[in-house]
N, C-alpha and C positions, 0 to 999 in steps of 0.2 A: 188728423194726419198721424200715420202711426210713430214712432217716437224711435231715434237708429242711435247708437253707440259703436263704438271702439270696445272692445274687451281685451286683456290679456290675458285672462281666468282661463282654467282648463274649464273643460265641457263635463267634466268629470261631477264636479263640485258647484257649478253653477243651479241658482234655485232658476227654475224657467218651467214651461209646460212641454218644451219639445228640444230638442237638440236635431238639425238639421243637419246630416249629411249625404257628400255628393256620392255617386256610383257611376261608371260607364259599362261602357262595351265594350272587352280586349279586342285584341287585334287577330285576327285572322280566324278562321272557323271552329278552332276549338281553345280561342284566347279567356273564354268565360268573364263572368265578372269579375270589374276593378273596383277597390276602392278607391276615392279620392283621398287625393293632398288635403290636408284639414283634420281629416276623420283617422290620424293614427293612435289619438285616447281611446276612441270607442270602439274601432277596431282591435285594439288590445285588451278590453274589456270583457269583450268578445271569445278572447282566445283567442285573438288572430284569425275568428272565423264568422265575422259580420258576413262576409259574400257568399258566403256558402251558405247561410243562416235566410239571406234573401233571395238567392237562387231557390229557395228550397219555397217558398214566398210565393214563387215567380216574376219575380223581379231580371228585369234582363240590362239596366244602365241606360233603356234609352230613352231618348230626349222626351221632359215630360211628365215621366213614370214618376208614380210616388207612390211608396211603399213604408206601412211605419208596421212598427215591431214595438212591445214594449224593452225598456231603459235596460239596459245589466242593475243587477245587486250594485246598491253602493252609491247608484246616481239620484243626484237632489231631481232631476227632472224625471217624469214618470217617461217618456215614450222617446225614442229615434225615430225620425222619419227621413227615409233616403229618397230622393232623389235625381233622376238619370237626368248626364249631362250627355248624352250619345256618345260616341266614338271615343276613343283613348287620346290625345294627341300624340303624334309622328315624334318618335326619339326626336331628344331637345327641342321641344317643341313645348307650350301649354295651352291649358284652355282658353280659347278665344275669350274674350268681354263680354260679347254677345250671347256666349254659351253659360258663362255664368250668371248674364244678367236675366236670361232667360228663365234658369233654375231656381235666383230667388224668389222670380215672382212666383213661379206655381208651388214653391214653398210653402211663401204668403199667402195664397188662395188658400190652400190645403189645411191653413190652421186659423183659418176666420175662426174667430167664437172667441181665441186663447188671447193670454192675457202678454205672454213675454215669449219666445223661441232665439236658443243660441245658435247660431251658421256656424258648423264649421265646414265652412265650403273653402275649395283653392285660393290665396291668398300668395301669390309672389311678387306683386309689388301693388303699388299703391291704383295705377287705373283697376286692379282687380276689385280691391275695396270698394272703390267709384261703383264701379259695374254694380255689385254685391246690392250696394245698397239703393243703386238706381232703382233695380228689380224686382227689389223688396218692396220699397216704395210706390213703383205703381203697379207692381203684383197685389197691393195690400187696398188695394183702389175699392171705394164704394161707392156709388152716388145712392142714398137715402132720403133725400131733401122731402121725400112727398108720398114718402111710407105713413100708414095710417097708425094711430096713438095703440090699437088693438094688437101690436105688435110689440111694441112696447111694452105696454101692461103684462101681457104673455113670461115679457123676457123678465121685467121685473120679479115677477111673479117667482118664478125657476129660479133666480140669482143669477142669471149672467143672459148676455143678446149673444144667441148662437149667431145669428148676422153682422156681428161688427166687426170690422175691420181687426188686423192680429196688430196689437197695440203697442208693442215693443219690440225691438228686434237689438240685437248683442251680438256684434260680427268679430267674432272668435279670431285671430290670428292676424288682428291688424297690429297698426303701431303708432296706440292714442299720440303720444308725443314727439310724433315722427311729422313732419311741417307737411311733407307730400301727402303723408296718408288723412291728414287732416282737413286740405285743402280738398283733396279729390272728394272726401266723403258729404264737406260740406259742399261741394258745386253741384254733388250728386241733389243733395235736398232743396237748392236754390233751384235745381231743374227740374225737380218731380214733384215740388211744389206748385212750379207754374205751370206744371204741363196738364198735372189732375187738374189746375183750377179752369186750363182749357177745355177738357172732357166735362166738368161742371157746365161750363156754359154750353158746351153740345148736346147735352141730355136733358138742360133745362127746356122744358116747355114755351113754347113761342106764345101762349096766353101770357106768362111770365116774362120772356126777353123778345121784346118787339127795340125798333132801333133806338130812342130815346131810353129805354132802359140797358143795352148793353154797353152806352156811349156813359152812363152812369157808374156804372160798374170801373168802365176805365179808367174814368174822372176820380174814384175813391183813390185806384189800386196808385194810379201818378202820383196823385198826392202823398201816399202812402212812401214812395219810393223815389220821392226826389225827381219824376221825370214830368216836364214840361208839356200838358196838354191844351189842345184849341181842339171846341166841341162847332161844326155848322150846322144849324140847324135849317128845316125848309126856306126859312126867308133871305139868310146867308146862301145859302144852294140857290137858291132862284136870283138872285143879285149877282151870282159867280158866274152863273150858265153854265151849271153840272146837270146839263139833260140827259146825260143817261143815267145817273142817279134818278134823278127826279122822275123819270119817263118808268122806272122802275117802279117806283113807289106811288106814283100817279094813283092808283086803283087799294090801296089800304086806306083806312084810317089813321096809321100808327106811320105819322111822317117819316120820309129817312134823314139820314145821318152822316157827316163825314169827319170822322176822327183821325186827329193827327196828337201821337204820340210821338214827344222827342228824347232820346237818354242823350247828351251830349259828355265827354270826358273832355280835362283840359289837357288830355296829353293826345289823344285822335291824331292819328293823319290820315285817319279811311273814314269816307260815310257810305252807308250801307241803308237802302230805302228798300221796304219790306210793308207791301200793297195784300191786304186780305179781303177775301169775298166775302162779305157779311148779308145774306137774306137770310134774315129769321125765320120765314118761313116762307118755299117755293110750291104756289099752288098753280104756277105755271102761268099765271094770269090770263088773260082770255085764250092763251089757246092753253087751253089748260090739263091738266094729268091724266092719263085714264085711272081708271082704280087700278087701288093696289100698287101705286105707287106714289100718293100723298103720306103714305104714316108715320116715316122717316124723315119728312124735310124738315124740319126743326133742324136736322144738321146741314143744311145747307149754307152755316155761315160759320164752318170751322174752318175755311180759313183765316178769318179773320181771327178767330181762338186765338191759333197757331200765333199769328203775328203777335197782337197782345200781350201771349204768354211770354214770347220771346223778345220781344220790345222790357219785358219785367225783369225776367231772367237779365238781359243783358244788364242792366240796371245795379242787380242785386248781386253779381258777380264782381260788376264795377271795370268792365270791359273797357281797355284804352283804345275804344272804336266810337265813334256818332251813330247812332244805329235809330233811324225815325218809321215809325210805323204809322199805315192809314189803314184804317176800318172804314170800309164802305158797304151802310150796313142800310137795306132795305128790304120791306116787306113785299113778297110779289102775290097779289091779290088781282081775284076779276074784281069789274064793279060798276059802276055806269060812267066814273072817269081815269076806266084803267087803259093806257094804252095800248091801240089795237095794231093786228097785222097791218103792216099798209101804211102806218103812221111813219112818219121821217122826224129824227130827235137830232137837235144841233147840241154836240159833243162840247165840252168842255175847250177841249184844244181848236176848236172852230169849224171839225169836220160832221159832215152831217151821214146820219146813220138811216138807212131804212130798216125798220122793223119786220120782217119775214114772220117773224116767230117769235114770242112773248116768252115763253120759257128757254129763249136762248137771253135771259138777263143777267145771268153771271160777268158776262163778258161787257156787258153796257157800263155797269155801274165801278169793274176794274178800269176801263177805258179811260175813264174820268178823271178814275185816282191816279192813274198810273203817267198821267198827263200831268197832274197836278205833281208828282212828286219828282218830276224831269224836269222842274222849274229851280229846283235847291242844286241842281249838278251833282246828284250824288255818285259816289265809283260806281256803284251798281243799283240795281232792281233787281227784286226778285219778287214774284207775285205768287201767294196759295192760292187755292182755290178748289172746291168740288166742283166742277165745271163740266163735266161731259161722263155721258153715259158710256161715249163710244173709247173712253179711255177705260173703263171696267171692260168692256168686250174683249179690249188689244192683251189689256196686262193684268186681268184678271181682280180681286176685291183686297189684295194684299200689299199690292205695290205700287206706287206713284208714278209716273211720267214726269221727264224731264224735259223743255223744249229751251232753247236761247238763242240770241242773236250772236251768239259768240262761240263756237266750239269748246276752247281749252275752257271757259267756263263751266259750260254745262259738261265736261269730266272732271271739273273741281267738284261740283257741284254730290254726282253721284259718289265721286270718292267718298266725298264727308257722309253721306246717306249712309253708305255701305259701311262706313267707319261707325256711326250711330247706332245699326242694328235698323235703320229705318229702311227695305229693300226698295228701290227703284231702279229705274229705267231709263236712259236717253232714248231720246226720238229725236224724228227729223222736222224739220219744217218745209217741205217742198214748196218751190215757189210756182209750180204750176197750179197747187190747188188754191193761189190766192184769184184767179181769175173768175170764180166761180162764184163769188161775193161783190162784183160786179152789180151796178145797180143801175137801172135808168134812170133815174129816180135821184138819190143820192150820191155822194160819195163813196160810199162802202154800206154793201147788206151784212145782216146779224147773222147770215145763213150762208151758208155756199154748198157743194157738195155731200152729199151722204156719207156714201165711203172714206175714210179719215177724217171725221168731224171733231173728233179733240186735236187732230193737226191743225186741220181750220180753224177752230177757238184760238190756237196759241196765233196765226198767223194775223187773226183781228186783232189780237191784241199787241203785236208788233207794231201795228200803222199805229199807236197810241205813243210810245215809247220816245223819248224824247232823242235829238240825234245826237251821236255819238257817246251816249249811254250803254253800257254792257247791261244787259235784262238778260233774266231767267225764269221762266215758269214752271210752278210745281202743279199740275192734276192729279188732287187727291181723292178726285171722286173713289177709290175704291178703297181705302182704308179709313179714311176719316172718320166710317162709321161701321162697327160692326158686329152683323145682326147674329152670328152664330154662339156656339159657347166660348167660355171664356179659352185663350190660352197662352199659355207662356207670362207674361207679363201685360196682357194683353186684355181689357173687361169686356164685357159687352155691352153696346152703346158706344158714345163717343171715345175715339183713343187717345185723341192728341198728337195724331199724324203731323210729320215737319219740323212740333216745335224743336224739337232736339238736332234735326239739320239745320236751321235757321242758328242756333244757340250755337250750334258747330262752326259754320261759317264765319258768323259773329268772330269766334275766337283766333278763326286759323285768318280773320283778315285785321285782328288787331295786333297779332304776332308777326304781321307782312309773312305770312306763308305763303300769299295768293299775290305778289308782286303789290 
């Protein structure tokens, strides 16, 4: 994990490999380049003529861009690198959080190999800091676990791993002894520490994390953090009548699992129950994938990351909230005792399910949990999930879905998103398309209509929901994993979609902001 400080040091005088400053875009069509708040040393260093020195560059401020130049005379670090935060902000106005948490990560990206980089990015109070170092933090993101020694050797060889992470970062224009700017910077690290450890577990390989090994993982990290874990294993599952777990995992080798993680505080007056979809890996089970679309399921149990992360996170922050998480974590395999179309699975909470369709299993094994944690009364539920293709169709690979039983909820819900930098979306839950899950057969099918089918997941998973429980569903089928290049703060591969609205929520319901 790359390593953050507070500095007061000018940028001038600082030993480092890079000195990061911000640049935008002025305002109106012949506004040209700005410099950023931060960068007044280096710009006078300059002569006052950094922007014109990057104009000349081709450097334009916008969101993104990075442009390095080597150092002025005089400076301990050899190079500048600017940059672009897009747009100027509007008189009295500054850069959003988002805008700067965005620019440190591709900072961070930009000087993988380096050993130290000073930020002097905008800094007017202490969430900027936060942000700063959020960015840095999972802009500087690696997963390596299973790089081969031959790279190594390589790097040994040269003197330094052009691959490793940028190992220090010194954010210029804070204020180490300032209680705000401290606190923000460490919740920043409590939260990019559990959110990459989420992206680890989504990148790790499912030969590696089947559900007895992720339910381990949690068991270390509880113990580690003071929070109270119960692991059930198949014989507990089968004793409980968690059939859609079970009906899930029926066709693997590698039994499933049902984790309950508790953070409890003695000052609480809100619990807050946060249900994640754990399939290690979805090979659709008998009715199973076509190609070209198996090579990615390894991430089919970030939501349950997500939870974990933030079930930690809450912990390590030391939230005056109860915050209890369930991982419901199953492998979906064909095999000669994997459950078929056509089979009926009696649910947890006593309702019986027909089986339409095997890789609609996301929603079985939530059903379950989500019954099981309507049992504690908590204020709310909230469930992750990759759950539906037809929610990438609606709102594309960047943004989540929101669906709940409760309006002002699910616009709490998105505030906090949008407040994270994590973009989503409220949806509806129409009650006409519950007809269409109708079974002769059972109680309710795993299937209903085509058209709105991540509407229909969320409305399966309402008949689970215990009464008079506020629930919220998050569909992260389209961020949770992502297959292009890296950007903003952002890797390729698992990102760690949610934890940080989860972590949000967390906060704004131990502060009674959400009544």
């Amino acid at each position: 994990m790359t390593a953050l400080t507070l500095s007061t040091a000018a940028a001038t005088g600082l030993r480092a490999d890079a000195i990061v400053v911000g640049v935008a875009k002025g305002a109106g069509s012949k506004g040209g380049l700005v410099v950023a708040p931060g960068a007044e040393a280096v710009d006078k260093a300059y002569d006052g003529k950094l922007a014109s020195v990057l104009e000349t560059l081709g450097a334009s401020g916008g969101e993104g861009e990075v442009t390095k130049l080597p150092a002025p005379s005089g400076f301990k670090a050899p190079v500048v690198v600017a940059v672009g935060l897009g747009e100027v902000p509007e008189k009295d106005e500054t850069y959003g959080t988002d805008a700067l948490r965005r620019a440190a990560g591709v900072a961070a990206r930009a000087l993988t190999g380096s050993k130290k980089a000073a930020f002097a990015l905008p800094v007017e109070a202490a969430e900027d800091a936060g942000a700063l170092a959020e960015g840095a933090l999972l802009g500087a993101y690696a997963f390596d676990a299973y790089k081969g020694m031959a790279d190594t050797k390589a790097a040994k060889k040269n003197g330094k791993d052009a691959k490793a992470p940028l190992a220090e970062v010194a954010l210029l224009g804070g204020k180490p002894r300032d209680k705000a700017y401290k606190a923000a910077v460490e919740r920043a690290v409590a939260v990019a520490e559990e959110l990459n450890r989420a992206r680890d577990l989504v990148n790790t390989p499912p030969n590696d994390l089947n559900p007895e090994a992720f339910a381990a993982v949690a068991q270390a990290a509880a113990k580690e953090h003071g929070i109270k874990v119960q692991v059930l294993d198949e014989k507990a599952l089968t004793k409980g009548g968690f059939g859609g777990i079970l009906g899930v995992g029926a066709g693997s080798e590698a039994p499933p699992r049902l984790v309950k993680l508790s953070y409890t505080s003695s000052k609480a007056k809100k619990h807050l129950a946060f249900v994640g979809k754990g399939i290690t890996y979805d090979s659709g089970g008998i009715s199973l994938k076509p190609a070209g679309h198996n090579e990615t399921m390894k991430c089919d149990m970030a939501g349950a990351a997500a939870v974990f992360a933030a079930v930690v996170a809450a912990a390590r922050l030391g939230l005056e909230v109860n915050v209890t998480g369930w991982l419901a974590l199953a492998e979906n395999m064909p095999s000669g005792s994997a459950t078929r179309p056509g089979d009926v699975l009696r649910m947890y909470s006593g309702k019986t399910v027909e089986v339409l369709n095997t890789d609609a299993e996301g929603r079985l094994v939530l059903a379950d949990a989500i019954a099981k944690a309507s049992e504690d009364q908590p204020d709310a539920i909230v469930d992750v999930a990759t759950l539906t293709g037809a929610m990438m169709m609606a709102l594309g690979n960047r943004i989540f879905g929101i669906m709940a039983n409760d309006d002002a909820f699910r616009t709490s819900i998105h505030e906090i998103a949008e407040e994270v930098g994590e973009p989503s979306w409220p949806m509806p839950l129409p009650s006409d398309l519950r007809k269409g899950m109708d079974s002769p057969t059972a109680d309710i099918a795993n299937m209903g209509e085509r058209m709105g089918g991540g509407l229909v997941a969320g409305l399966f998973l309402k008949e689970f929901v215990g009464e008079g429980i506020t629930w919220a569903h998050l569909d992260i089928a389209g961020p949770a994993f992502h297959e292009g290049a890296p950007f903003g703060y952002t890797p390729k591969g698992g990102t760690g979609s949610a934890v940080r609205t989860l972590v949000r929520l967390a906060e704004h319901t131990a502060s009674g902001d959400l009544g």
